[in-house]
N, C-alpha and C positions, 0 to 999 in steps of 0.2 A: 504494500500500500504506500500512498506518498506519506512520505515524513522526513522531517528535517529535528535533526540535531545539534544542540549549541553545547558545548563546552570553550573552558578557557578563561570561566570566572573565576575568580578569587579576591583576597584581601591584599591590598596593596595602600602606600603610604601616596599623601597626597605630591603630584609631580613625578611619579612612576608610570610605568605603560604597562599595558594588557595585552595579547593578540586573543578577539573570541575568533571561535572558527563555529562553521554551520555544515555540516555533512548532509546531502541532502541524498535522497533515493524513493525509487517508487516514477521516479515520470523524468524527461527530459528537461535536466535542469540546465543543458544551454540555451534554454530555448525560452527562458522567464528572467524578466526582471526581477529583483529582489532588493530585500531592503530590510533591514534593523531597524528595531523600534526597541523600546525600554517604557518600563510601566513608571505611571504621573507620577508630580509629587503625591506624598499623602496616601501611593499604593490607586490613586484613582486615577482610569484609565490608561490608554498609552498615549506614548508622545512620538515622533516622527526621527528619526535620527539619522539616517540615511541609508539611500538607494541609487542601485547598479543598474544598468540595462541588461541586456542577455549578455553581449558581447564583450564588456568588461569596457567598454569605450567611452562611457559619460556614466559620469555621477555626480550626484547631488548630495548638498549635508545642511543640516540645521542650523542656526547661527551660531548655536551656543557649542555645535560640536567643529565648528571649523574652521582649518587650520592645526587641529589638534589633532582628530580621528580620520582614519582614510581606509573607505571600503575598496577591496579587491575580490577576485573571483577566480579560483580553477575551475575551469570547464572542462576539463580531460577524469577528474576525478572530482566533480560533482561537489564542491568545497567554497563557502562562502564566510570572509574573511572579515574581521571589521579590528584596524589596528589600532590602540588607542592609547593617544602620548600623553603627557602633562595632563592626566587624571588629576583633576579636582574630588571634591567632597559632594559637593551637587550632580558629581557621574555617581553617582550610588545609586544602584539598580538592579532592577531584573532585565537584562536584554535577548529582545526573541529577535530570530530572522522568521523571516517572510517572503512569501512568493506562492504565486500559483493557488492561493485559496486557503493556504496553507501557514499555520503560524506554530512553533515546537516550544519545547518546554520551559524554551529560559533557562538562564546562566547566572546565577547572585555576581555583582561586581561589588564591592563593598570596597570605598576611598576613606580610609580614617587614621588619621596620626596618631 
């Protein structure tokens, strides 16, 4: 079935980097845009954090993640990347990839001194 998996969270200090990865299977993932998202403040709803085209060729990122995080993509092994530098404290999150209808379990990122 389709399903995508995140790992790569963890605890890091603020000004440290993270790589999450997204393993995705079940359907042709060159063939979808995708994109990271992370749950609100407060645990309410999600927020938009950035997205890839199918081809790895354009992306987009949020104000507040750019410049800092930069999504990439294998499409030979099905692998969706979001690297992320000078983590602050307000990157504390659960971050899901997405694509194709499809959203996976989240990854805890947790930024604390």
């Amino acid at each position: 079935q389709v399903q995508l998996v995140e790992s790569g969270g963890g605890l890091v200090q603020p000004g440290q980097s993270l790589r999450l990865s997204c393993a995705a299977s079940g359907f042709r993932f060159s063939l979808y845009p995708m994109r990271w998202v992370r749950q609100g403040p407060g645990g309410n709803g999600l927020e938009y954090v950035a997205d890839i085209s199918s081809d790895g060729s354009t992306s987009n990122y949020a104000g507040y993640v750019k410049g800092r995080f930069t999504i990439s993509r294998d499409n030979t092994n099905s692998i969706l990347y979001l690297q992320m530098n000078s983590l602050q404290i307000e990157d504390t999150s659960v971050y899901y990839c997405a694509g194709n209808n499809v959203r996976g379990q989240g990854t805890q990122v947790t930024v604390s001194s």
